[in-house]
C-alpha positions, -999 to +999 in steps of 0.1 A: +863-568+769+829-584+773+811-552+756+835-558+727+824-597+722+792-586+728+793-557+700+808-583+675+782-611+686+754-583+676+772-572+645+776-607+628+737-620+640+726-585+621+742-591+592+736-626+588+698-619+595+700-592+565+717-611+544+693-640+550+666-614+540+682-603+511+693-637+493+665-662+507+634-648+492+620-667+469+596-660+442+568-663+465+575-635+489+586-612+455+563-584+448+553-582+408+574-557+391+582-542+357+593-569+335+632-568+325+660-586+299+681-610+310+696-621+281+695-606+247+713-617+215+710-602+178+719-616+148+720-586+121+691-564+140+670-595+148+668-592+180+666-625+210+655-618+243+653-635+275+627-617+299+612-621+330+576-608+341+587-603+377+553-618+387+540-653+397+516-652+369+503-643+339+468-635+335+467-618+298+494-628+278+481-603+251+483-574+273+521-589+284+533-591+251+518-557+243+540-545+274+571-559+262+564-546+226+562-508+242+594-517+265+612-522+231+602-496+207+605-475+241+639-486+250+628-487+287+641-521+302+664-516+336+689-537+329+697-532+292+697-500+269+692-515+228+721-496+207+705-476+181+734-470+165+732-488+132+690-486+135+665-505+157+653-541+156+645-554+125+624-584+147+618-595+179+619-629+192+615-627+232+612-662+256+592-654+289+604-667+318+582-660+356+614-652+373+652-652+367+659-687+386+633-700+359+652-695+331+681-723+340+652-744+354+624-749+326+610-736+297+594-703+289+556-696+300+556-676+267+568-671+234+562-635+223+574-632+185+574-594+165+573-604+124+577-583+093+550-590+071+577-589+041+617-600+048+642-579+037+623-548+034+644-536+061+616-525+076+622-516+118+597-521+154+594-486+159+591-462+124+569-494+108+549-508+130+521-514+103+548-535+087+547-559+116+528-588+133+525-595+169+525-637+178+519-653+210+530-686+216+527-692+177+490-674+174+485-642+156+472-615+179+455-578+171+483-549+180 
């Protein structure tokens, strides 16, 4: 009988201390990963997103938004897969958050904007590229 309470005593403390370890990091004690979609909205093919970098900071928001240009016109995000079905995005229009908890708790460290130079060309992000401009937080930047 003691084993037993023993056993269960043992069980509960490892699980709580994994669970502990699980849901009580904070973004702090996160390693920086690959940047991913949290939310994502389209109106036509314009496309809204909601990312975040996974990181603590940003050093080159260039090179960032560069990133999350290639994630789109690559499809490669872990959480979301773009339909293609009717074509791709016709614009991007992407709010950067540090981490998810962020996004409910401020405003975005970046704004990362993909234009057409000309509206309702139907032009798309990945066939005309040349047809696009590239913004951060409201400046013009060389793709």
């Amino acid at each position: 009988m003691k084993k037993k309470v023993i056993a269960v005593i043992s069980g509960v403390i490892i699980l709580v201390v994994a669970a502990g370890s699980i849901y009580g990091k904070t973004s702090s004690d996160r390693e920086p990963d690959d940047p991913d979609v949290v939310s994502s909205s389209a109106m036509n093919r314009d496309e809204s997103l909601t990312v975040v970098a996974n990181r603590n900071k940003i050093t080159d928001k260039e090179a960032f938004a560069k990133q999350l240009l290639k994630m789109c016109r690559d499809n490669s995000f872990h959480s979301i897969k773009f339909s293609t079905d009717h074509g791709y995005a016709t614009s991007l229009d992407v709010s950067v958050y540090f981490w998810k908890e962020d996004v409910e708790n401020g405003k975005p460290v970046m704004k990362v904007e993909y234009r057409p130079v000309e509206y309702g060309k139907e032009y798309d992000i990945v066939h005309d590229p040349d047809k696009f401009r590239l913004f951060v937080d409201g400046e013009e930047i060389a793709e």
